[in-house]
C-alpha positions as CSV (number, residue, x, y, z in Angstrom):
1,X,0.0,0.0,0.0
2,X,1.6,3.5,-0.7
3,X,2.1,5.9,1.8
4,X,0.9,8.8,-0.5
5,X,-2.1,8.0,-2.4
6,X,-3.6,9.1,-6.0
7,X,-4.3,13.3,-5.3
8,X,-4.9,13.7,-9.0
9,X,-8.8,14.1,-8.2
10,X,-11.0,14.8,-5.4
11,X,-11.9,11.8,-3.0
12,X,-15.4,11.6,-2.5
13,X,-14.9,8.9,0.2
14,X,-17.3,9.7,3.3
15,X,-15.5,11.0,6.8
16,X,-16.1,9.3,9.8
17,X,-17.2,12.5,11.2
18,X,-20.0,12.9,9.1
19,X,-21.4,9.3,9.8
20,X,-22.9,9.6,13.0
21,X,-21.1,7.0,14.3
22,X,-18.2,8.4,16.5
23,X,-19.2,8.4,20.2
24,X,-19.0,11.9,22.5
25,X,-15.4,11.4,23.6
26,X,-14.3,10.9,20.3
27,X,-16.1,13.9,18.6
28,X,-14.6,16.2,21.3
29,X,-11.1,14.9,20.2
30,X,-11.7,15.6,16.7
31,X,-13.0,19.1,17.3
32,X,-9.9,19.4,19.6
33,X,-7.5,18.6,17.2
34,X,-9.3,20.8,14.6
35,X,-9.2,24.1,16.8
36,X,-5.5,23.4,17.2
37,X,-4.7,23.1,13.8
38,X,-7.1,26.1,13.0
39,X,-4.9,27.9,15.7
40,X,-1.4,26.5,15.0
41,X,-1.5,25.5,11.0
42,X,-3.2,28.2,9.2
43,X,-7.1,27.9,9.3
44,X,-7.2,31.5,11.4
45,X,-4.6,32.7,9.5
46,X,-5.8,32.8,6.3
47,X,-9.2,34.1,7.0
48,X,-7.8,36.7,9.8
49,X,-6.0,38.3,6.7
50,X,-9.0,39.1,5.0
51,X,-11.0,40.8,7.6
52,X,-8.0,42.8,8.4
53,X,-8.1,43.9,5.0
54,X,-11.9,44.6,4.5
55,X,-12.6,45.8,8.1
56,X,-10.6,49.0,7.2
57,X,-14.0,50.0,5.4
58,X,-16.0,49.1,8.4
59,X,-18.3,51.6,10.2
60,X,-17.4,51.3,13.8
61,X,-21.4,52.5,14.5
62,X,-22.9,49.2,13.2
63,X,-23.5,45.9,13.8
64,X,-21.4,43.8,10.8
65,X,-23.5,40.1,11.1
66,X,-21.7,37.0,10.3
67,X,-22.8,33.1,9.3
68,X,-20.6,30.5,10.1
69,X,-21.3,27.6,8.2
70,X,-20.5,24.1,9.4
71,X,-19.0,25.3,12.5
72,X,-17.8,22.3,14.6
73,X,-16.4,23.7,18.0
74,X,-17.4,27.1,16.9
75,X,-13.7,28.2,17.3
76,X,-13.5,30.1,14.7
77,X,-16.4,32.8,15.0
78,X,-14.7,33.1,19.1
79,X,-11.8,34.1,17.4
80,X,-13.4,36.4,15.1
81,X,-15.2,37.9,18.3
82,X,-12.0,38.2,20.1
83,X,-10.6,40.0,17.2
84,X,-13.8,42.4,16.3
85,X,-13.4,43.4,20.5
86,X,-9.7,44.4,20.1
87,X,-10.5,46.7,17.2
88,X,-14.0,48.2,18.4
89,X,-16.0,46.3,16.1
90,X,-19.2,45.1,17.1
91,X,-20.0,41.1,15.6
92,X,-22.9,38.8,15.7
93,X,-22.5,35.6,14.9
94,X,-24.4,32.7,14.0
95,X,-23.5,29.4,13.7
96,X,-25.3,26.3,12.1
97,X,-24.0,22.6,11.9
98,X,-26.1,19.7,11.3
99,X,-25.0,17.6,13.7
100,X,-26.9,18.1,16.7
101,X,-24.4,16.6,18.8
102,X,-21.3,18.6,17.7
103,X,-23.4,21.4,18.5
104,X,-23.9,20.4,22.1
105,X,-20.4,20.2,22.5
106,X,-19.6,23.9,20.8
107,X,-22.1,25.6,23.3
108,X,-20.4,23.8,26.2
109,X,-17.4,25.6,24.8
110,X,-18.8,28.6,23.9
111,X,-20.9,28.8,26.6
112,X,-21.7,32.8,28.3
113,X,-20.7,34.6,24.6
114,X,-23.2,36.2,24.0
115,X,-22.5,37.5,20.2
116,X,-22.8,33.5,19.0
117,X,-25.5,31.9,18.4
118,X,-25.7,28.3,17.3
119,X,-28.3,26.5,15.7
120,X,-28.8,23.9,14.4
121,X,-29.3,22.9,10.6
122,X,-28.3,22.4,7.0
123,X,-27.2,25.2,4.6
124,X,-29.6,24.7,2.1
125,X,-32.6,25.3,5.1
126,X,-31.1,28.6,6.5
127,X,-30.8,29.1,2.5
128,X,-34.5,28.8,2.0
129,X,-35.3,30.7,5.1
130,X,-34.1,34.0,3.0
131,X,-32.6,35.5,5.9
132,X,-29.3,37.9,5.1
133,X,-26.1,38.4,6.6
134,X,-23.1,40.6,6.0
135,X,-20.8,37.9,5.3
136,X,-20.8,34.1,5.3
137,X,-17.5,32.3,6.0
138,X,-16.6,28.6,6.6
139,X,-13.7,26.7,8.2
140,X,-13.2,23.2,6.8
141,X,-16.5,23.3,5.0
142,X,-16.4,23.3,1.7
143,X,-14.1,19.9,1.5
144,X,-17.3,18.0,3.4
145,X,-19.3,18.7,0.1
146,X,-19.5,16.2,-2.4
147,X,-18.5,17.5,-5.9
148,X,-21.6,17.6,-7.3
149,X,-23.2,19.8,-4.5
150,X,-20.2,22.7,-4.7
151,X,-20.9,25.0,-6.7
152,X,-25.4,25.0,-5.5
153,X,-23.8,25.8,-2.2
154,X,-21.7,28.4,-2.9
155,X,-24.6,30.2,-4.8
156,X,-26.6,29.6,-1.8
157,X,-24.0,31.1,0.3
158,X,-24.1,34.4,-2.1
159,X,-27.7,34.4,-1.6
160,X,-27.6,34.8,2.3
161,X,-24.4,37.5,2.4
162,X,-24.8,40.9,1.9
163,X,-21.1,42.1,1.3
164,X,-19.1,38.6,1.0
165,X,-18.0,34.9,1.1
166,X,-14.9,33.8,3.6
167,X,-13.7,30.2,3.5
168,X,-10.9,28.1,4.5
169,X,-9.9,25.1,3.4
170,X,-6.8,22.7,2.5
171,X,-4.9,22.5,-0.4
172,X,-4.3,18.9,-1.6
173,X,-0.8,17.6,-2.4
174,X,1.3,15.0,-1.4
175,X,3.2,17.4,1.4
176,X,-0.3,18.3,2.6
177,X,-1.2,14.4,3.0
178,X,2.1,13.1,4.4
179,X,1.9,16.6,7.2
180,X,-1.3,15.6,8.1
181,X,-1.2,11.8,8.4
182,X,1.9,12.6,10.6
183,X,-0.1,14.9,12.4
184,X,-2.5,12.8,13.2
185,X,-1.0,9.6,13.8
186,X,-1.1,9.6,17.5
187,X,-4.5,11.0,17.9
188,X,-8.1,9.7,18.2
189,X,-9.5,7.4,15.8
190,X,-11.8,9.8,14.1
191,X,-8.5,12.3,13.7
192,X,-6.7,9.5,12.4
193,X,-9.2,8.5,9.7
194,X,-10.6,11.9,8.9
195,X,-7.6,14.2,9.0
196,X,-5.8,12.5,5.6
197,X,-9.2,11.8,4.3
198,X,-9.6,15.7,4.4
199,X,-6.6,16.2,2.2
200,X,-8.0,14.2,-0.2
201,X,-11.3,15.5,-0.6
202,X,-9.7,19.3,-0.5
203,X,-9.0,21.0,-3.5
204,X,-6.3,22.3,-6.0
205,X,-6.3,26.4,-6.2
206,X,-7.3,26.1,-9.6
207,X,-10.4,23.8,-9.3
208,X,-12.2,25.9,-6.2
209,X,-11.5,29.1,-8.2
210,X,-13.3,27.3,-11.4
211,X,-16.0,26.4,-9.6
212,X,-16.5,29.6,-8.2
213,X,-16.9,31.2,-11.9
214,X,-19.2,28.4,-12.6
215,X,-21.3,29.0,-10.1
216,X,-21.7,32.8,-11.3
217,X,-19.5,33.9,-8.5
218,X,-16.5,35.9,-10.5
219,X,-15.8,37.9,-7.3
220,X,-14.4,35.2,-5.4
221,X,-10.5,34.9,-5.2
222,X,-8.4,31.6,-4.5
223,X,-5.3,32.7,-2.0
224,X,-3.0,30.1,-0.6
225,X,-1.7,30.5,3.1
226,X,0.6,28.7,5.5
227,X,0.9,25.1,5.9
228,X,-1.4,24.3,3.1
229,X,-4.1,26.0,3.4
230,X,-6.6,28.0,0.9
231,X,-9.2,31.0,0.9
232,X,-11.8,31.0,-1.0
233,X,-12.9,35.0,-0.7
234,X,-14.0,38.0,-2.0
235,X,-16.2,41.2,-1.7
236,X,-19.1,42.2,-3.3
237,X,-18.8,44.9,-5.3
């Protein structure tokens, strides 16, 4: 068996994490290891530069609203939160997963922040809902798509923001693979299984930037960050 696998095209191989089957203990691992590698390995990174760059046009007076989908531990719109408060900015955020029992777990962590909401449900029902947002973002997201449903979900991700789209993701090479499944190698079973798995279902630069144009959406931008990671972002204009 080789250590590196074909990378040529997306894996649409299920993740563990998406079957239901993983017990409590071992979803809190894998959300563990996720916020550390979102701290650590990029996933903030990436999307912090962003909203550096297009908070400069931000009006201090009013409330800039914020969707998180698939948010997991809900560690990313904290550190958004923690961000907006150092610069004056005043963000709401809600967050929708559709895994009720991930959820559970994020409001344990997130519990007494009072900007985040969490709820729970599937993009394409918050979709129909028609309710608006200034920006939706998502950490990890996109890669838990199958192909077929990309490009429907990022147009129904411009239908609910206002100003703009923010994801993170992972690029997918060999060095991206081999990190990770060293990464992981010593953690919980789902980490183990799920964490290479990711690589392969991620995406080249070139391929989430196509189907962005595709999809209608030729405001979106493709940047690569540290350790192998990729935005997915732009502004309305």
């Amino acid at each position: 068996m080789n250590f590196i696998p074909a990378l040529e095209r997306r894996c649409d191989e299920p993740e563990l994490m998406d079957s239901g089957t993983p017990s409590a203990t071992e979803l809190s691992d894998a959300l563990d290891f996720l916020s550390t590698s979102n701290a650590f390995l990029g996933g903030w990174a990436v999307m912090r530069e962003r909203l550096e760059v297009w908070s400069r046009a931000w009006d201090k007076r009013r409330i800039i609203t914020m969707l998180d989908v698939g948010t997991g531990a809900a560690d990313i719109p904290l550190r958004i939160l923690n961000w907006g408060r150092q610069r004056r900015f005043n963000i709401k955020i809600t967050g929708i997963d559709i895994d009720e029992r991930i959820l559970e777990l994020a409001r344990a962590r997130t519990e007494g922040e009072e900007s985040l909401w969490l709820m729970q449900g599937s993009l394409r029902e918050f979709a129909e809902q028609g309710g608006r947002f200034d920006y939706v973002l998502g950490s990890l997201f996109l890669h838990h798509l199958p192909p077929a449903e990309l490009e429907e979900s990022l147009k129904m991700c411009d239908g609910l923001a206002e100003k703009g789209l923010l994801f993170s993701d992972l690029r997918r090479c060999a060095a991206a693979y081999a990190g990770v499944r060293a990464l992981t190698c010593l953690a919980g079973r789902v980490s183990r299984c799920d964490g290479p798995l990711s690589v392969r279902r991620s995406f080249l630069p070139e391929e989430l930037e196509a189907a962005a144009h595709r999809a209608g959406l030729k405001y979106l931008r493709v940047r690569r960050g540290p350790f192998f990671r990729l935005s997915l972002a732009g502004e309305k204009v």
